[in-house]
Structure formats: structure tokens, C-alpha cells
C-alpha positions as CSV (number, residue, x, y, z in Angstrom):
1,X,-207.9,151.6,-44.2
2,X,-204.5,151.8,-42.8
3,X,-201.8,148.8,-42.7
4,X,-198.7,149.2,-41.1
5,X,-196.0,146.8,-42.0
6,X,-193.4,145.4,-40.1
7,X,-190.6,143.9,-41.1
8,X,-188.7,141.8,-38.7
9,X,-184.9,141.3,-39.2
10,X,-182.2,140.0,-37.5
11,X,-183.4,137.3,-36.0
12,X,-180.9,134.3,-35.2
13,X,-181.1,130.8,-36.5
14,X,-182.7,128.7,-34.2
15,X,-186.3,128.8,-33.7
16,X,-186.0,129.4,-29.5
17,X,-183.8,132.5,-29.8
18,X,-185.7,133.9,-32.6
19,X,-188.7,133.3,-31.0
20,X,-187.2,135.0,-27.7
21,X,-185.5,137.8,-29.8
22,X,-189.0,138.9,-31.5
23,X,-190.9,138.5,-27.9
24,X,-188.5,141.0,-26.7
25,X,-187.7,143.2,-29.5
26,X,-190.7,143.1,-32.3
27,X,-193.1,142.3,-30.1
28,X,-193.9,146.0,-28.2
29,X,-193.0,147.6,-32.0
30,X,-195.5,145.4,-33.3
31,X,-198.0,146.8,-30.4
32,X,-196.9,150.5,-30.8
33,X,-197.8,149.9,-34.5
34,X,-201.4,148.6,-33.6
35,X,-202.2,151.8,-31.4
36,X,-201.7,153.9,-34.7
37,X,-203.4,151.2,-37.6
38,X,-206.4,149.7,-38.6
39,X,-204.8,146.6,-39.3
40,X,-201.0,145.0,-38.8
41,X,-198.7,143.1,-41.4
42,X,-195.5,141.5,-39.7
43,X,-192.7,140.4,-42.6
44,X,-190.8,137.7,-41.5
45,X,-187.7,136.5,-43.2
46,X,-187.4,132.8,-44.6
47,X,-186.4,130.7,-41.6
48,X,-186.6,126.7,-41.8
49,X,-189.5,125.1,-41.1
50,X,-189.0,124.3,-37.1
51,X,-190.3,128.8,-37.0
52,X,-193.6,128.4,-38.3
53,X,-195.2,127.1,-34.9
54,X,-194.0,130.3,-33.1
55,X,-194.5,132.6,-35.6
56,X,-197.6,131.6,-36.2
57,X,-198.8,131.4,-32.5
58,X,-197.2,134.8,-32.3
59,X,-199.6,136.3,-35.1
60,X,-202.6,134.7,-33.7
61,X,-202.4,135.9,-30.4
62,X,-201.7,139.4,-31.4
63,X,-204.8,139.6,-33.7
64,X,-206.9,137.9,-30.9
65,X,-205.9,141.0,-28.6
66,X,-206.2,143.5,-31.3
67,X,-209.2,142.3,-32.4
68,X,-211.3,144.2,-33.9
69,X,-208.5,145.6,-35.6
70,X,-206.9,142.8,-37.9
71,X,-203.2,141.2,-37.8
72,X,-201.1,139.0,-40.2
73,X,-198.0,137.6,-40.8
74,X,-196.1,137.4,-44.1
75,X,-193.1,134.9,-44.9
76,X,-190.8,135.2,-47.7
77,X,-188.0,137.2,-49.3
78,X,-189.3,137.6,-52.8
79,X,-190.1,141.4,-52.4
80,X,-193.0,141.4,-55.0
81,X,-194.6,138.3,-53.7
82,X,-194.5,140.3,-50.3
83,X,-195.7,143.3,-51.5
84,X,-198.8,141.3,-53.5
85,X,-199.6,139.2,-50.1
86,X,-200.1,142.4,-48.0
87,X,-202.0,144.8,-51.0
88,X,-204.4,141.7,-50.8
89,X,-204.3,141.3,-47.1
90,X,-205.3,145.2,-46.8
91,X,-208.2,144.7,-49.0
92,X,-209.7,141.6,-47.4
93,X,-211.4,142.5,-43.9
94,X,-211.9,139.0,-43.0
95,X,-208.7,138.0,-42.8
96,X,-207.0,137.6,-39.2
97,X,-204.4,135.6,-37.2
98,X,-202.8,134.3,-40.8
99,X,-199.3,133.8,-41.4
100,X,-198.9,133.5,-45.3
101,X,-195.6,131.7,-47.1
102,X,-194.7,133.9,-50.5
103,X,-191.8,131.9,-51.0
């Protein structure tokens, strides 16, 4: 099964501009990457808590179009904890719409 993995950078502080920033910019890459893989991985940097409603509304709604293909957001900046989140994300098929904190 193919994952792609995107990671999403640059994104500014607040949790309106960052959410208008990835609707504009991450958004069609995350699409473009969905036309090409069984199943999607979006890497988000650690934000503050006031992100997690967008981000996570974000991830569901892209898995709900992609469906049956599978979609999934990772937060964190510990690489290995990343890494670990989205080998086990590949590997379970009935996992969808997530957004995971590694810390």
C-alpha cells in the first residue's frame, strides 16, 4: 500500500491564518498527493492548542472525500515519534479522518 506524506511548514502563528494559509496552499498539494496514493499522512508542526479544531476538521473532511482511500494527520516535531505514527498508520486500514499528537 502506498502513503504519501506531507509535511506542512510555514504556517503562521494564529490558528485563522494558519488555517487560511493550509486551505490555500497544502490543501490542492494534499489533493494532488491523493490522485497518486492509496492513503494520505499530513505532518503538522506543533502549534498551541487553539489549531487542533481546524486541523482536525481539515483531516476529516479530506478522508470523507477521499474515501475509500484513507487520510490522517500527524502532530509533533519529535521525528521518530513521527516516523513511528505513520509506519503504523500505513499498516492499519481502518484508520481514517485521525489527527494523532506524537509530542
Amino acid at each position: 500500500m502506498r502513503q504519501a506524506v506531507l509535511r506542512i511548514e510555514d504556517l503562521p502563528e494564529g490558528a485563522l491564518d494558519a488555517a487560511a494559509r493550509f486551505h490555500g496552499e497544502w490543501l490542492p498539494k494534499a489533493r494532488s498527493q491523493l490522485g497518486t496514493a492509496e492513503t494520505l499522512a499530513l505532518i503538522f508542526p506543533v502549534a498551541a492548542h487553539q489549531h487542533r479544531g481546524w486541523r482536525l476538521a481539515a483531516v476529516q473532511d479530506l478522508a470523507r472525500a477521499a474515501a475509500p482511500k484513507r487520510v490522517n494527520g500527524v502532530a509533533g516535531d519529535d521525528r521518530a515519534a513521527i516516523d513511528h505514527a505513520t509506519r503504523w498508520l500505513a499498516s492499519a486500514p481502518g484508520i481514517t479522518g485521525q489527527l494523532l499528537d506524537v509530542g
